[in-house]
C-alpha positions in Angstrom: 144.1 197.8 87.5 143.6 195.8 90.8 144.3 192.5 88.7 147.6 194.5 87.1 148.8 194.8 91.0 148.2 191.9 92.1 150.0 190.4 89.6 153.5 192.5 90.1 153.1 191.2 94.0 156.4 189.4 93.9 158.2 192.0 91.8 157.6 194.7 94.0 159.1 192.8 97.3 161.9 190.9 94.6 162.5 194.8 93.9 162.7 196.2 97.4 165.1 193.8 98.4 167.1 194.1 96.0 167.2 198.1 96.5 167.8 197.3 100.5 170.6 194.6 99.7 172.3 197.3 97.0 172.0 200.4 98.9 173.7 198.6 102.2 176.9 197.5 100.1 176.4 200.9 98.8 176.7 202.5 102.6 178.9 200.0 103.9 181.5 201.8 101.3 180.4 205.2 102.6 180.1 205.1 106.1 183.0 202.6 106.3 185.6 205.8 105.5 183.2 207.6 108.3 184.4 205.4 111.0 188.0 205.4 110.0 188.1 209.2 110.2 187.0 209.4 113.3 189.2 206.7 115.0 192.5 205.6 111.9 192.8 208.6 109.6 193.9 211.6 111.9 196.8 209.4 112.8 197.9 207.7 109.4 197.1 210.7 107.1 197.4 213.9 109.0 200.0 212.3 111.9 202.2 215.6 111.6 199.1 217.3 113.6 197.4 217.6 117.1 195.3 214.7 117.5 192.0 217.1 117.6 192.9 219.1 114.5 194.1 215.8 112.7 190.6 214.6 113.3 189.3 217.7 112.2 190.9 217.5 108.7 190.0 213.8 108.7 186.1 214.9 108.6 186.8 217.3 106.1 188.4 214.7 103.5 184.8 212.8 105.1 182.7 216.0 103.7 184.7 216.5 100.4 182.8 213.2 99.4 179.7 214.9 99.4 181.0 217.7 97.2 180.8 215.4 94.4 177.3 213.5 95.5 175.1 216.6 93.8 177.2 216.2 90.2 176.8 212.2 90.6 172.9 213.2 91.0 172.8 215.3 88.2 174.5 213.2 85.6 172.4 209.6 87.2 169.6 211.6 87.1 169.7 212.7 83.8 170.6 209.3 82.2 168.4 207.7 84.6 165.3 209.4 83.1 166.6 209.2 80.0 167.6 205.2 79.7 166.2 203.7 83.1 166.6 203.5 86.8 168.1 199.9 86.4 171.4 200.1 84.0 172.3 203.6 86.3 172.5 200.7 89.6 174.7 198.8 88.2 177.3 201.6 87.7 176.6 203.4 91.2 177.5 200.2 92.5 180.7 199.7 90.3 182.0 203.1 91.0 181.8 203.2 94.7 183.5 199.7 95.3 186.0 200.3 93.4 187.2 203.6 95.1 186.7 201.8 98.4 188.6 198.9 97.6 191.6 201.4 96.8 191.5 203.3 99.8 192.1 200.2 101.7 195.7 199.6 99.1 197.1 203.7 99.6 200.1 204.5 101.1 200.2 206.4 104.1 201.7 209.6 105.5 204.9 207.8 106.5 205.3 206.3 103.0 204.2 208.7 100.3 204.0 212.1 102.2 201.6 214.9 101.2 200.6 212.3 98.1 198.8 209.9 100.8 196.2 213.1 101.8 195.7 213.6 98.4 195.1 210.4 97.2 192.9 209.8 100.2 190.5 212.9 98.9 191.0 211.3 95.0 189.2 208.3 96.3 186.5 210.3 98.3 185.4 212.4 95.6 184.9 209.2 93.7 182.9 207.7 96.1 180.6 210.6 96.7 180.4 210.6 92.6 178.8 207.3 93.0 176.5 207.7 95.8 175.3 210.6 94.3 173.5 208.5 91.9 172.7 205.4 94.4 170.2 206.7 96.4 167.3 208.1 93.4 167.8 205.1 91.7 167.3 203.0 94.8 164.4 203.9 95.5 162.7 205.3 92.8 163.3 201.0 91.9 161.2 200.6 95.0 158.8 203.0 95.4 157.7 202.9 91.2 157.2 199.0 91.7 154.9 199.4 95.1 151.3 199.2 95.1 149.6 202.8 95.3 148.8 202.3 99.1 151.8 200.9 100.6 154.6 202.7 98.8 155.8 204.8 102.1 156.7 200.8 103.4 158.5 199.6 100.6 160.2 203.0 99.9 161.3 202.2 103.5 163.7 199.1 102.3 166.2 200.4 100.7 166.7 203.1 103.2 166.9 200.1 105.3 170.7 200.1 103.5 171.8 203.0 105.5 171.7 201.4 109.1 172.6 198.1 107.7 175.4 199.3 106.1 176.8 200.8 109.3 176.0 198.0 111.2 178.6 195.9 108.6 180.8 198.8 108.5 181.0 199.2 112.4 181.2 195.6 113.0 183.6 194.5 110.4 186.0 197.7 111.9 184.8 196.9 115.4 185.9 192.9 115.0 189.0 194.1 113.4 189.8 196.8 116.1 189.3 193.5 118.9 191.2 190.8 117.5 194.4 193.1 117.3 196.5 195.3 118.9 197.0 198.9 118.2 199.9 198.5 116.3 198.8 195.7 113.8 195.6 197.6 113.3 197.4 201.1 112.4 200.1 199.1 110.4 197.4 197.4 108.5 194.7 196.0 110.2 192.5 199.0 108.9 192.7 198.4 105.1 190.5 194.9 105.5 187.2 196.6 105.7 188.0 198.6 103.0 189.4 195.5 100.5 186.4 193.2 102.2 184.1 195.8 99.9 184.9 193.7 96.9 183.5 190.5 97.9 180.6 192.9 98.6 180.3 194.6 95.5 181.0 191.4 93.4 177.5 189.9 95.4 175.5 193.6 94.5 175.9 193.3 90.9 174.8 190.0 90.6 171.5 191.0 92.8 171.1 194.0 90.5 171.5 192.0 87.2 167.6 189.9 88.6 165.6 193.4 88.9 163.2 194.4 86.3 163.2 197.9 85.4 160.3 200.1 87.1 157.1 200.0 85.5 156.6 203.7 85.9 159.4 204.7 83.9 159.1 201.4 81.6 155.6 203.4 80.8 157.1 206.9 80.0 159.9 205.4 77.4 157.5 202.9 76.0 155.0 206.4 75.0 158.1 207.9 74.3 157.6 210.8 76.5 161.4 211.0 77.6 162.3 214.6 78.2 165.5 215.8 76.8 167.1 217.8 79.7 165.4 216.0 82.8 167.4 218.5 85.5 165.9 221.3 83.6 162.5 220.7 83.3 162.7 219.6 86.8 164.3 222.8 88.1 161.7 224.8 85.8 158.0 222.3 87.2 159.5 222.1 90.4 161.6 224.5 92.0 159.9 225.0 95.4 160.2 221.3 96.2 163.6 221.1 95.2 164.1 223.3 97.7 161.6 221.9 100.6 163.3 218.1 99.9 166.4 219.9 100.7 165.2 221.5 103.6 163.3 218.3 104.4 166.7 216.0 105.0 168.4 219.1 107.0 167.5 217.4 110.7 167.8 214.2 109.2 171.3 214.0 107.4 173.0 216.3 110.1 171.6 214.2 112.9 173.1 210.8 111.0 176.3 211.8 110.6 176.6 213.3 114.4 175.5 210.3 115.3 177.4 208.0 113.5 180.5 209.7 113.0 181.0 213.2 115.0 180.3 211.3 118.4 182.7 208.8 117.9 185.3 211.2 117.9 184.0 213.2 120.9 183.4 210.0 123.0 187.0 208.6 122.5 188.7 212.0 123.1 187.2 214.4 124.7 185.6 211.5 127.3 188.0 209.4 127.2 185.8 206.5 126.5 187.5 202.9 124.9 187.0 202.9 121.0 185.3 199.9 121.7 182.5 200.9 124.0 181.3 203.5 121.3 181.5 201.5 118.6 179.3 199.3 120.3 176.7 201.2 121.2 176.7 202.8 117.3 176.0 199.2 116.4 173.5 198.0 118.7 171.6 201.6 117.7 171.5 200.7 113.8 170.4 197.7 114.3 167.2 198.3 116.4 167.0 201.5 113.4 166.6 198.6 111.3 163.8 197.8 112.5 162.0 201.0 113.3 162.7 202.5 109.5 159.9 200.2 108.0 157.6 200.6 110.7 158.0 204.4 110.3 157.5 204.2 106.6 154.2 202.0 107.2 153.1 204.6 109.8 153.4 207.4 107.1 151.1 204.7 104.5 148.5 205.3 107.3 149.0 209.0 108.6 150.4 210.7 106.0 154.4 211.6 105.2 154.2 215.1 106.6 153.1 214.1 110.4 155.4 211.6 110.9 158.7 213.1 109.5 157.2 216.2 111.3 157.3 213.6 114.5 161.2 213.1 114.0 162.7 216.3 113.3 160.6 217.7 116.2 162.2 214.7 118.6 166.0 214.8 117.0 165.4 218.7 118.4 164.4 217.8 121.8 167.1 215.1 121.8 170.3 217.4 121.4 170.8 218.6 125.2 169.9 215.1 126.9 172.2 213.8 124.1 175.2 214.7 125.6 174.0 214.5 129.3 173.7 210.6 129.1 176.9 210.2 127.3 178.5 212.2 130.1 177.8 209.6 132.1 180.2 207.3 130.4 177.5 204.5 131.5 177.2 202.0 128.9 173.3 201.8 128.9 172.8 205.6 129.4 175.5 205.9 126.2 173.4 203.4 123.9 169.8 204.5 125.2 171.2 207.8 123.6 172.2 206.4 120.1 169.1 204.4 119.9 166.7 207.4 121.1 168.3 209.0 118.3 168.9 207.0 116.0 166.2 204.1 116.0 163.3 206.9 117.0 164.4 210.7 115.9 166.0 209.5 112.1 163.9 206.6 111.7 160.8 208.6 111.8 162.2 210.8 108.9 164.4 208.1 107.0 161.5 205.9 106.6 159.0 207.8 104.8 161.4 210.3 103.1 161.6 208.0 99.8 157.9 208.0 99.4 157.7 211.5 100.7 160.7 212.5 98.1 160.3 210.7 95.1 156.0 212.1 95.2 157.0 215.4 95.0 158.2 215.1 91.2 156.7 213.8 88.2 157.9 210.1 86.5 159.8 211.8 83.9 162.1 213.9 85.6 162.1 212.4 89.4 165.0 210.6 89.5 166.5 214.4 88.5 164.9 216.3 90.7 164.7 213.9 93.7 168.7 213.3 93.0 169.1 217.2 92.8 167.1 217.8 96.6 168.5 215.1 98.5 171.9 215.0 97.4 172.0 219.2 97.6 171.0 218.4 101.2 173.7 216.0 101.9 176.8 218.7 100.6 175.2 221.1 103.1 173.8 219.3 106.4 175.3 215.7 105.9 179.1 216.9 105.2 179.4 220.0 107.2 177.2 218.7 110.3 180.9 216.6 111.4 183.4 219.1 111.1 181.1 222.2 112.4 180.4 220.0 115.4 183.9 219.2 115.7 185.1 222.5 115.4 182.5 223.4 118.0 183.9 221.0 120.5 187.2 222.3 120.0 186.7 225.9 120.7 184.2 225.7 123.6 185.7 222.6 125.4 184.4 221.0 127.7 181.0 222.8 126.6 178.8 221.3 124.6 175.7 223.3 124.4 176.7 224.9 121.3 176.9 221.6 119.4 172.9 221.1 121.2 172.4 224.6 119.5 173.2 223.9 116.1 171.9 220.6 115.8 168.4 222.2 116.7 168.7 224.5 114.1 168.8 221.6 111.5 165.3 220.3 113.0 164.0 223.5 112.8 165.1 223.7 108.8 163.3 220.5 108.3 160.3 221.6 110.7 160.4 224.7 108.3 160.2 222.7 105.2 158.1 219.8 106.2 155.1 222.4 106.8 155.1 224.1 103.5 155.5 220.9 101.7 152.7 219.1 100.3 151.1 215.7 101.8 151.7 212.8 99.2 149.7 209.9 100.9 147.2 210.2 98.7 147.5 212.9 96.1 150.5 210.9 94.4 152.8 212.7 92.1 152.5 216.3 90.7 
């Protein structure tokens, strides 16, 4: 067996970076809409609006793409256990540039009217289709191909796609934002990230098409024990960790998106800080994050999953009043010590072992289902609303924000909730 692992050494680190160069074109798409909702979209899409409630419909068009992320789970899922992790990549990938590349060619407000909104949400729902199937595939790639003992570090690379991809997608807007003025950038400036996601795309495919398929799952099809209806028989084995991977992801998916979306929008209007200034200090916290995920996930190779994601929901918690008392001071260092505490330390220490932690709560046959089904169930209900709860929570309590401190300590205590029922994986393995 020893010999059998040793021998897969370079597939499983060929594998995992793959997965991490995949999942950051993959995010790129995703967050890349995140970032234009909160600074282009209110203004283009919903201009007939106040700025705050244009904003506020913006996020909303930003959560509808996680309505469909839960039905791109189950139907990846399904065909992923059915014909392989591998051929469900290359589609994921297909799908989600696509609808990103035509978000950056529709009409606006000005030109088309009420069709521009609508499109606009068309293209979302797509996307979130897409994603839906991304991440189980992703890492179910890595963390099937990993040696028994360090499978919480190589799960860790393609989650390494999420703060990579919104480094890219911050700095390609951010470098677009600085080379032109206002004007250009509302005119058209802002549809170049989005068309720049084809170069992108056309460079993941070709990646995907050098993976192997996981050995894992290679095993179950080759003894022919595929199960017809993977969703069900993952529902009917595993029902309670459906529902404590949810949980699980709670402090972690809300926290993201406040983070990297909500608090653009509160730093540019309701402190009246320069686009730019929050912007940067979004990307200079990914991109210590992309650092600190891998060191998380090895740390949870030597303690266990459950202490160390029970480490960062515990600290996103303690994080949401000083959170907005060091962006009040609209000092640049105080403003990106915030984003990186929470960020780099709080989601790190949950992003990086959550594929391991995930994927060893199911069995081979129906994981990419039921992993698929928890996280992305997750997503639709901390991820999507966490943005437009905060925002409407900034709107009616202005200039208060302890209410936004309130409910972002309710996510951690979801995931605090969840974490401690949930089994440890370290060493068990898989159900």
């Amino acid at each position: 067996m020893a010999d059998r692992i040793d021998a897969r050494q370079p597939s499983h680190v060929t594998v995992a970076t793959a997965s991490l160069i995949g999942t950051a074109i993959e995010w790129y798409d995703f967050f890349l809409y995140g970032t234009a909702a909160a600074l282009i979209f209110n203004k283009l899409f919903f201009p007939s609006f106040d700025p705050t409630v244009g904003t506020l419909l913006a996020f909303l068009t930003f959560a509808l793409g996680f309505i469909a992320r839960p039905l791109g789970g189950i139907v990846f899922g399904h065909y992923g256990d059915k014909i392989g992790r591998k051929t469900m990549l290359y589609l994921t990938l297909l799908i989600m540039g696509v609808a990103t590349a035509v978000i950056g060619l529709l009409p606006t407000y000005e030109t088309a009217g009420v069709w521009a909104p609508i499109l606009l949400v068309t293209c979302r729902l797509v996307q979130g289709f897409g994603l839906g199937g991304e991440w189980g595939g992703a890492v179910l790639m890595a963390v099937e191909h990993a040696p028994a003992d360090k499978k919480g570090f190589y799960g860790s690379w393609p989650q390494l796609g999420a703060p990579l991809g919104l480094v890219l997608g911050t700095l390609v807007f951010s470098l677009v934002s600085g080379l032109m003025t206002d004007a250009q950038l509302f005119a058209w400036g802002w549809r170049i990230p989005f068309l720049f996601s084809i170069a992108l795309v056309v460079v993941g495919l070709w990646i995907r098409f050098t993976i192997a398929e996981s050995p894992e799952f290679q095993k179950v099809k080759d003894q022919k024990q595929e199960v017809a209806m993977p969703l069900v028989e993952a529902v009917r084995q595993h029902p309670k960790n459906i529902l404590l991977a949810m949980g699980a992801r709670f402090a972690e998916n809300g926290f993201f998106y406040i983070y990297a979306t909500f608090l653009l929008a509160y730093a540019t209007q309701a402190l009246g800080l320069p686009r730019q200034q929050i912007l940067n200090a979004v990307l200079i916290a990914a991109a210590i994050e992309t650092f600190t995920i891998p060191a998380f996930g090895a740390l949870s190779d030597k303690f266990g999953r459950r202490p160390v994601y029970m480490f960062g929901a515990i600290f996103s918690g303690a994080m949401a009043f000083p959170l907005f008392a060091l962006l009040g001071t609209k000092d640049q260092t105080f403003i990106v010590l915030a984003m990186s505490l929470g960020l780099a330390v709080g989601h790190a220490s949950m992003y990086g072992p959550q594929a391991s932690f995930l994927s060893e709560l199911f069995g081979t046959k129906v994981r990419y289902s039921g992993v698929s089904l928890g996280y992305n169930l997750a997503s639709l209900l901390a991820g999507a609303l966490s943005p437009p709860i905060a925002t409407g929570l900034m709107t009616a309590y202005k200039p208060e924000t302890w209410p936004i401190s309130l409910y972002m300590i309710g996510l951690a205590l979801i995931t605090v909730v969840a974490v401690f029922f949930a089994a440890e994986t370290r060493k068990t393995g898989t159900p």
